[in-house]
N, C-alpha and C positions, 0 to 999 in steps of 0.2 A: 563452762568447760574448764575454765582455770579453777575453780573451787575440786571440782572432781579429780584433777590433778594434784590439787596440793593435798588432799585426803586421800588419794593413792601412795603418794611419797611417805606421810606420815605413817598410813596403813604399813608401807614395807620398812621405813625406817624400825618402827616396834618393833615389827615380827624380827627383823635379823640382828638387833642392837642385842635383844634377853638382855642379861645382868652381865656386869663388868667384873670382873676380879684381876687385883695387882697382885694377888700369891701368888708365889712358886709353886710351883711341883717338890717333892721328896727327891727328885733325880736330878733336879736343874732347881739352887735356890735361884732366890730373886736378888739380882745384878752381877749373876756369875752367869754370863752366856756359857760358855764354856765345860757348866756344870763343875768348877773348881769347888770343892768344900761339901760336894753331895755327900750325901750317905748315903755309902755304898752297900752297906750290910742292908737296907732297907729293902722289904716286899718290894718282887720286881714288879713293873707292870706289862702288861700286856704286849707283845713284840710281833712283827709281821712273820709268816710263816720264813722258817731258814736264816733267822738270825737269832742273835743271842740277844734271853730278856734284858728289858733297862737292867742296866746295877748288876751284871753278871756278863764280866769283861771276856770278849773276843779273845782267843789265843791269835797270834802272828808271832813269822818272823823275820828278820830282819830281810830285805830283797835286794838292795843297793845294787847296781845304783841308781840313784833316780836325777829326777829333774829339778834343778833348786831347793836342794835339803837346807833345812832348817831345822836347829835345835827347839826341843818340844816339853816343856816341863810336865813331871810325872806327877802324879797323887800319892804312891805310895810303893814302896819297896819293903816286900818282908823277905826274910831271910828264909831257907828251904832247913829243915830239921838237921842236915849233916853241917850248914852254914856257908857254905861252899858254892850257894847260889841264891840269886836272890831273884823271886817275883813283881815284876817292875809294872805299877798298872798306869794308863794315863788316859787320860780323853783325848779324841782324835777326831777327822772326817771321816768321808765315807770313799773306799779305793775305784777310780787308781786315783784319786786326786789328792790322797795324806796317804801313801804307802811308808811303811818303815824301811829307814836305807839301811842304817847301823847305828848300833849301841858302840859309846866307846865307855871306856872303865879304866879309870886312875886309880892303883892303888897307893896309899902310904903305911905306914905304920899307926897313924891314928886314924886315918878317914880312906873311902872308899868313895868317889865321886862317879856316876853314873850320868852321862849325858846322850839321851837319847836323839836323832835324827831322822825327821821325817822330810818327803818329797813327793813329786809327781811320777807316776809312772811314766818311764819313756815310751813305751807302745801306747798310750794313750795323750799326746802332748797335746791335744786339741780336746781333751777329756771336758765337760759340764758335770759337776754334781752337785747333786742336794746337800744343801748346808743343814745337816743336823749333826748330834755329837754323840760321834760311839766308842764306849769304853774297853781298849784294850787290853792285854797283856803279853809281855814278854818274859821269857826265862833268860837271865843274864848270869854265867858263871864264871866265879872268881879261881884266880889263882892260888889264895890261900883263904884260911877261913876266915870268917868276917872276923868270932872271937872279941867282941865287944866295939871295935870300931866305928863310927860313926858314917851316917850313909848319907851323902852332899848329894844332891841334883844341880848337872853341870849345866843346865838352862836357865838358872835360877841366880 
């Protein structure tokens, strides 16, 4: 009976071990949980009905206030054609457990600092969610025109 046993375990061990791989994904490299440094212009993959594909960031806007905002560092800010706004993208959770509270924006004469805050939704304070990472964005608009200035992330 114990031999029939240990050839059952080994049996299932195989079937569900398959082959092992340490690569990453295109969306998510390997030791950036957070998907920090992904290529975002990359073919998206496959996404559940009603969300946006991997690598083709969620519009939001800011909700504030929420529960225990916390600065959130971005991947990537481009400036909008008249300069005067700029596309602020970052990875995130899933709502209401990472809502966006507010954007704040320093301007100077040479730099333009952008720090985003996220938090919990208050109607949800007892919220559970799935820890995966989905790629935002926000429009954030300036006072004056960027005009060469450099663009700071105030999480950073």
């Amino acid at each position: 009976m114990r031999k029939l046993w240990v050839v059952a375990l080994l049996f299932l061990a195989v079937a569900c071990g398959g082959t092992s791989s340490t690569s990453a994904s295109p969306e998510q490299p390997e030791g950036s949980p957070s998907g920090a440094g992904a290529d975002h212009g990359s073919p998206a993959a496959a996404s559940p009905p009603g969300t946006a594909p991997a690598g083709t960031p969620s519009p939001v806007t800011p909700a504030g206030p929420t529960l225990n905002p916390r600065k959130v560092p971005w991947e990537s800010a481009t400036p909008a054609d008249d300069g005067r706004s700029l596309d602020v993208v970052w990875w995130s959770g899933v709502e209401p457990c990472s809502v966006l509270d507010r954007v704040e924006v320093t301007e100077t004469a040479r730099e333009v600092t952008v720090t985003l805050y996220e938090g919990q939704d208050r109607r949800s304070p007892d919220a559970v969610c799935i820890a995966i990472a989905i790629l935002k964005t926000t429009k954030v608009h300036l006072k004056a025109p960027l005009d060469g200035r450099k663009v700071v992330d105030g999480a950073k």
